[in-house]
VOVEX-24204 format. One line per 10 residues: for each residue y, z, x of N, C-alpha, C, O. Coordinates in steps of 0.001 Angstrom, whole numbers, m for minus. Layout:
N
Y:Z:X:Y:Z:X:Y:Z:X:Y:Z:X  ...
This chain:
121
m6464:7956:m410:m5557:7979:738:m4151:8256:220:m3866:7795:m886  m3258:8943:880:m2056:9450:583:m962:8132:741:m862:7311:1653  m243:8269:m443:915:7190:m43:1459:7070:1539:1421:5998:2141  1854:8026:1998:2297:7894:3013:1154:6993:4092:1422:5928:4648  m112:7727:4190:m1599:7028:5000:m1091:5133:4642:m722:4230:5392  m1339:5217:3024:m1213:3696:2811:24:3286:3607:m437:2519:4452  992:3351:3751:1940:2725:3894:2046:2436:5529:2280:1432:6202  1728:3958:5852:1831:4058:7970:240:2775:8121:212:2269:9243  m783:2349:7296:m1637:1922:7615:m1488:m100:7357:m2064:m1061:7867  m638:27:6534:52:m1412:6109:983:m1901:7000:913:m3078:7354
2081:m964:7528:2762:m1525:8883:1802:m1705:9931:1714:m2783:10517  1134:m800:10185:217:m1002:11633:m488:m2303:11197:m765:m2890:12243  m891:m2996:10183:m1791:m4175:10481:m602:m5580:10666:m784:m6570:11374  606:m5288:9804:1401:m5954:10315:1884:m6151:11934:1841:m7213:12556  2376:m4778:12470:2371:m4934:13645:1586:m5374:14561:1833:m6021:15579  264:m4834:13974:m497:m5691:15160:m843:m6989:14600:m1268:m7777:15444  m794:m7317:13705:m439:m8876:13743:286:m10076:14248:261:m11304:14336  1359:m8317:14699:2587:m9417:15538:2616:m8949:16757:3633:m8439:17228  1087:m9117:17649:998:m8566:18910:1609:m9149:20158:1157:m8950:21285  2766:m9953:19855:3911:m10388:20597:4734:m9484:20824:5319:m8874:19929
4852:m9326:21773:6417:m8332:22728:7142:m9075:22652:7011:m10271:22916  8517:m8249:22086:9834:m9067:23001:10667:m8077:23866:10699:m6847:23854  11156:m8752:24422:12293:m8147:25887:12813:m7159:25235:12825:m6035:25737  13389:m7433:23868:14653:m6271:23517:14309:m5760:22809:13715:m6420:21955  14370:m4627:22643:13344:m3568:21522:14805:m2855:21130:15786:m2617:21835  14511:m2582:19537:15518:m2241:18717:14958:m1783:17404:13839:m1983:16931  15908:m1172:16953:15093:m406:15604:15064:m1183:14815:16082:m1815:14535  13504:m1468:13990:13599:m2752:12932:12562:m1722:11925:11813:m835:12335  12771:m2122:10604:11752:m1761:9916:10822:m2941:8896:11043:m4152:8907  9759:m2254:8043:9305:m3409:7395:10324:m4562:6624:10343:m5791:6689
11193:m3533:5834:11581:m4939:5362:12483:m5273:5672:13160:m5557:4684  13207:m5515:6949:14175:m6288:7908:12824:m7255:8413:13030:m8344:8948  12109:m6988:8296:11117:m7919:9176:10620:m8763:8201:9844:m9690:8434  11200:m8356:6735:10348:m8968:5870:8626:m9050:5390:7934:m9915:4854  8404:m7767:5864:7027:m7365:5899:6227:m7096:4505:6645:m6210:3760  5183:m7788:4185:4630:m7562:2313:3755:m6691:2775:2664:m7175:3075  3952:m5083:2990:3077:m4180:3354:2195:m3943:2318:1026:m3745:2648  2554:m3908:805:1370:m3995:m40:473:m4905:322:m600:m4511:779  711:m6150:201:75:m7476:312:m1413:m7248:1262:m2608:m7393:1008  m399:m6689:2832:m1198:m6356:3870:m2446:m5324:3779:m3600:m5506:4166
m1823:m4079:3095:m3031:m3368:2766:m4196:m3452:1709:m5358:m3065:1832  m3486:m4152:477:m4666:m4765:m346:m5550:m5818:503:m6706:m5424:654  m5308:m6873:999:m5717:m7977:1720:m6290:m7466:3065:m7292:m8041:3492  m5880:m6681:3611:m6236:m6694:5435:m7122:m5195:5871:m7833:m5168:6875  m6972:m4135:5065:m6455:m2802:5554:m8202:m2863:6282:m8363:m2402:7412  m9516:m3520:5438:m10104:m3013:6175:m11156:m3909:6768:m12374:m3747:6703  m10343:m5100:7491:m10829:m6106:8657:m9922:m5232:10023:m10054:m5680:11162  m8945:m3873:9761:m8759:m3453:10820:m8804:m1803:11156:m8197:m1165:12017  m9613:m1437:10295:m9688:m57:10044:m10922:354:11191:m11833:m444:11410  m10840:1774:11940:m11599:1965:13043:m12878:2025:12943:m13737:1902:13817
m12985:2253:11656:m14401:2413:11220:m14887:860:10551:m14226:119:9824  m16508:647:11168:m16844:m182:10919:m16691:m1494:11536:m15820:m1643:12392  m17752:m2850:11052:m17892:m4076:12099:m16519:m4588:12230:m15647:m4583:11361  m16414:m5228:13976:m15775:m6657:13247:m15925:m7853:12412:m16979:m8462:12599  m15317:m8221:11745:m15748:m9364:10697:m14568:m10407:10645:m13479:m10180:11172  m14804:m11317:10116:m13572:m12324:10213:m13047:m11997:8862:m13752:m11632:7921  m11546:m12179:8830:m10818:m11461:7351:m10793:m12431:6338:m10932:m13556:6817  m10673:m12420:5179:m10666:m13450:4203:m9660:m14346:4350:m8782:m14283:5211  m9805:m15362:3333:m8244:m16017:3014:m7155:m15030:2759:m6307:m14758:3608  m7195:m14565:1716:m6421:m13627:1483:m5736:m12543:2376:m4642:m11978:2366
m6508:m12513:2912:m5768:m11453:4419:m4972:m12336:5012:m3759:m12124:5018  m5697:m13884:5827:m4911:m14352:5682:m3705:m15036:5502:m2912:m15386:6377  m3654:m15153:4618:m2326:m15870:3685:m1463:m15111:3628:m440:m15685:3256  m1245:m13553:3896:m592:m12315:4446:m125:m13028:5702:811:m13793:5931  m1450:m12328:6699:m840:m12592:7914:m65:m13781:8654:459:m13725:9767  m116:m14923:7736:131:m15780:8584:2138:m16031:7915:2960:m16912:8169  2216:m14751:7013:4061:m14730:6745:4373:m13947:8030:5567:m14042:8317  3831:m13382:8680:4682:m12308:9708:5455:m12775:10586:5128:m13753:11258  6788:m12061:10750:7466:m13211:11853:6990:m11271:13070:7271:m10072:13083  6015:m12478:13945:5242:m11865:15162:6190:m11043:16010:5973:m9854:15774
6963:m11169:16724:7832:m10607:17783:8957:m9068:16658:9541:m8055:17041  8808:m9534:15622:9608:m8634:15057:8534:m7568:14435:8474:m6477:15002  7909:m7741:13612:6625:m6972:12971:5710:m6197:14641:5104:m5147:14428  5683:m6653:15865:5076:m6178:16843:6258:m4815:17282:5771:m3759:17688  7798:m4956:17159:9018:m4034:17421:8271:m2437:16456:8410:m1214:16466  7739:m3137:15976:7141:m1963:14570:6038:m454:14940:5704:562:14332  5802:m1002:16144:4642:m439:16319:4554:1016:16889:5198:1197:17922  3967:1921:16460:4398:3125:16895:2863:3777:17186:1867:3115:16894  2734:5313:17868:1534:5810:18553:1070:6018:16997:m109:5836:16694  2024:6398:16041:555:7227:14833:11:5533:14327:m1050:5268:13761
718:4902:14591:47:3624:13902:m1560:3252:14691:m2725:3115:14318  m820:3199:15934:m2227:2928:16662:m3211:3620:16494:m4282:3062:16733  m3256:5192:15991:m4333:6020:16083:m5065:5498:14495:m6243:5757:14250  m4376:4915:13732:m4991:4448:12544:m5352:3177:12675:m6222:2916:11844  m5079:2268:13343:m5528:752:13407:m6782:844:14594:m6834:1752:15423  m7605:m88:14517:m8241:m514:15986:m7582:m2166:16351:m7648:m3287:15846  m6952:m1534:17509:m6060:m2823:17778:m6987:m3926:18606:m6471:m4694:19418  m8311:m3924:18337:m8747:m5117:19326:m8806:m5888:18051:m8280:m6993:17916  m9574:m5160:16974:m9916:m5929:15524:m8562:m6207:14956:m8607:m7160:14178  m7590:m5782:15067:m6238:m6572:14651:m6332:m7603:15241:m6835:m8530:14606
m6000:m7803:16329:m5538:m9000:17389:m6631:m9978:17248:m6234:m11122:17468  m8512:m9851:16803:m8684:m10429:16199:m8622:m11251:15360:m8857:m12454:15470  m8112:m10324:13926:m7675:m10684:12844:m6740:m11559:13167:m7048:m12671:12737  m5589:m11548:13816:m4189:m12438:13889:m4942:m13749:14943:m4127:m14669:14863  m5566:m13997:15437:m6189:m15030:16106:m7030:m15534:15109:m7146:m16756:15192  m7589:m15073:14293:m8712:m15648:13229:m8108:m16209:12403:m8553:m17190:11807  m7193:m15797:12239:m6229:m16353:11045:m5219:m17568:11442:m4722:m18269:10561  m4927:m17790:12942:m4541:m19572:13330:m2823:m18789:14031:m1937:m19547:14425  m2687:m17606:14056:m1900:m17577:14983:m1634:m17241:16726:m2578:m16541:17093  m1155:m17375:17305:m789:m17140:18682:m1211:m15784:19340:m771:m15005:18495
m1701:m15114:20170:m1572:m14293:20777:m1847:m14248:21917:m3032:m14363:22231  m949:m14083:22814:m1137:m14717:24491:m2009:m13735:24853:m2125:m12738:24140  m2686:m13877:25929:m3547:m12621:26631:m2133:m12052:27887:m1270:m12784:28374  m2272:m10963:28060:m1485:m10063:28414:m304:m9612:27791:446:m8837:28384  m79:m9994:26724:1317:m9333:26272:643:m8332:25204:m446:m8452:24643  1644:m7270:25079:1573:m5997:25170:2360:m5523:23443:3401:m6054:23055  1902:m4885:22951:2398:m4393:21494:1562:m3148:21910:429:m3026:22375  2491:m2315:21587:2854:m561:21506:1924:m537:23392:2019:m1081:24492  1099:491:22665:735:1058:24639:m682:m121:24645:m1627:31:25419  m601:m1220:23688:m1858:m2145:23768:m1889:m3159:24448:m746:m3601:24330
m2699:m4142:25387:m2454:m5042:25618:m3508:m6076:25881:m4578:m6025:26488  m2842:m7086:25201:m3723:m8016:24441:m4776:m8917:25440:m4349:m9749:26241  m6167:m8622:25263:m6996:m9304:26110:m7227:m10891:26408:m6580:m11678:25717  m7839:m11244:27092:m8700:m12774:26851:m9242:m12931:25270:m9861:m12062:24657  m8792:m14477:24676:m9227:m14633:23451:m10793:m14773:23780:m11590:m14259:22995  m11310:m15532:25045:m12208:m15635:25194:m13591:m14660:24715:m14497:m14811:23896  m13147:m13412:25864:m14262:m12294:25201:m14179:m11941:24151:m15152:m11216:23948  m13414:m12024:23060:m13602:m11903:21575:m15237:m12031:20808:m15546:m13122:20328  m16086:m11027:20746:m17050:m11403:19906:m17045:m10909:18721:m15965:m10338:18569  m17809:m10812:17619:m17573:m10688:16162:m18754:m9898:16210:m19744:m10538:16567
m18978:m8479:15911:m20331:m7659:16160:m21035:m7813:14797:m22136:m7297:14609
């Protein structure tokens, strides 16, 4: 995968990690957000990659996701990201891992379902 792939594919799991909206949208990048995009793609890249099951992510993924500050890492989110992430298995991932994600709030053109119907295929 091309540096660039890695890198557009390491923000997108961040962002959708931080599948919290906020009101004011402003230009932020990874590391104003403080984002360990290596971290993310060694650890996460493929509990959210389109291809393939859902599965629950390791510790290690993780122990990533659970540094993200959510509302800022979600500002991140852009259309090429989404076409590389599957954002249900993100929002997964960030619920599996012990953080927050309300049902209806919205990161990029996504919006976040019932935790309920969540199944693990």
């Amino acid at each position: 995968m091309a540096i660039v792939g890695v890198r557009t594919l390491a923000m997108a799991i961040f962002v959708i990690t931080g599948t919290l909206m906020v009101g004011n949208y402003h230009s932020v990048s990874a590391e104003s957000c403080k984002i360990d995009v290596p971290g993310l793609v060694l650890q996460c890249s493929k509990y959210v990659s389109k291809s393939g099951p859902k599965i629950p992510p390791s510790l290690g993924c993780c122990s990533v996701v659970k540094t993200i500050n959510v509302p800022c890492a979600c500002n991140l989110l852009t259309k090429d990201v989404e076409k590389m992430v599957d954002m249900e298995k993100a929002v997964y991932v960030v619920r599996t891992c012990g953080l927050d994600v309300p049902k209806g709030m919205k990161c990029g053109s996504y919006t976040v379902p019932d935790a309920r119907k969540e199944i693990v295929a």
